[in-house]
C-alpha positions as CSV (number, residue, x, y, z in Angstrom):
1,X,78.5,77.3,140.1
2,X,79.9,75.1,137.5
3,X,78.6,78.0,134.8
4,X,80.2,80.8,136.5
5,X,83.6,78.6,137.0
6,X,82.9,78.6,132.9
7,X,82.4,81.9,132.3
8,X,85.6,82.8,134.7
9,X,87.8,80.4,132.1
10,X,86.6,82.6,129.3
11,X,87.1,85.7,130.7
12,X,90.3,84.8,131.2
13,X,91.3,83.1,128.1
14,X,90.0,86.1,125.8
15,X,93.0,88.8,127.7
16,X,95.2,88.6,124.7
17,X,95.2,87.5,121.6
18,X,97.5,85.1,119.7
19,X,99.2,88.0,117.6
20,X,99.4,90.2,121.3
21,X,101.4,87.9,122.3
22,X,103.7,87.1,119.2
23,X,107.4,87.0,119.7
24,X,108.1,89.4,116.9
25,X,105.0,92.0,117.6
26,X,106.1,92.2,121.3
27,X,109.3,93.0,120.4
28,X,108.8,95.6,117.8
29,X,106.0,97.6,120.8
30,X,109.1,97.7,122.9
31,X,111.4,98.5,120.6
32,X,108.8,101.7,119.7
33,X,108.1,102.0,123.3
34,X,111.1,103.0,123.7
35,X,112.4,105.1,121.0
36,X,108.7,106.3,119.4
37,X,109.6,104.4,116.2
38,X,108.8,101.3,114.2
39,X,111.6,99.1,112.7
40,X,109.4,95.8,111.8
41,X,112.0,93.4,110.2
42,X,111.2,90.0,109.1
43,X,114.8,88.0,108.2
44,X,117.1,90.6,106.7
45,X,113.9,91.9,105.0
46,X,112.6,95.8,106.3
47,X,108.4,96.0,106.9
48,X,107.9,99.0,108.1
49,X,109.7,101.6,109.7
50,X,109.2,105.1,110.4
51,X,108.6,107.6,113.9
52,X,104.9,108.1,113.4
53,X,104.2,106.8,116.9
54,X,102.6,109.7,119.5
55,X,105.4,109.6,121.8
56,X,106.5,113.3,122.1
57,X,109.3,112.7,124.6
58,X,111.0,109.7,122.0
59,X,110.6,111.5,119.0
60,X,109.3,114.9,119.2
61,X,106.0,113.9,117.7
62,X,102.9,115.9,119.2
63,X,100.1,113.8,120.8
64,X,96.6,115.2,118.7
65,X,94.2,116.3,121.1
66,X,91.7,113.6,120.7
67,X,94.1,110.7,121.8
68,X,95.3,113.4,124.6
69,X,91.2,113.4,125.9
70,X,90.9,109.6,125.5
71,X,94.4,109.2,127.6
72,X,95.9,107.6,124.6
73,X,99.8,106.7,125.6
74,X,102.7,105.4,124.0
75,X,102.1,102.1,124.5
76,X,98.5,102.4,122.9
77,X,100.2,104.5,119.8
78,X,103.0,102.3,119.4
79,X,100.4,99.2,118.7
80,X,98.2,101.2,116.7
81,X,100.9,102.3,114.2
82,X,102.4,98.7,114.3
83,X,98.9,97.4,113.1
84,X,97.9,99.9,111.0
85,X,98.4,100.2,106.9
């Protein structure tokens, strides 16, 4: 019992991790959730920006066929792009 109570905690502690839920990553998804592009600032200081996000009905970008047959979203796109390069 007391191992299964154990393995429970983990299971549960392991959902996100710390950068998931970071202020400033959370806030750039939805910010690309809802327009299809990427505007990560830090300060006055511009990242990375740009529409490369599949979200065809933000920014007119196509969604490639594999992330179509995998039933890629936005939302999966969005994160992707942010962590990528």
């Amino acid at each position: 019992m007391v191992c299964a109570i154990g393995v429970l905690g983990a299971i549960d502690a392991v959902k996100a991790s710390t950068g998931d839920r970071d202020f400033a990553f959370r806030q750039c998804t939805s910010f690309c959730e809802l327009t299809g592009c990427i505007q990560l600032q830090v300060g006055k200081q511009l990242i990375k920006s740009g529409c490369d996000a599949a979200c065809p009905g933000l920014n007119g970008k196509p969604v490639p066929l594999p992330l179509v047959l995998t039933q890629w979203t936005c939302h999966d796109d969005c994160r992707y792009v942010l962590l990528s390069n």
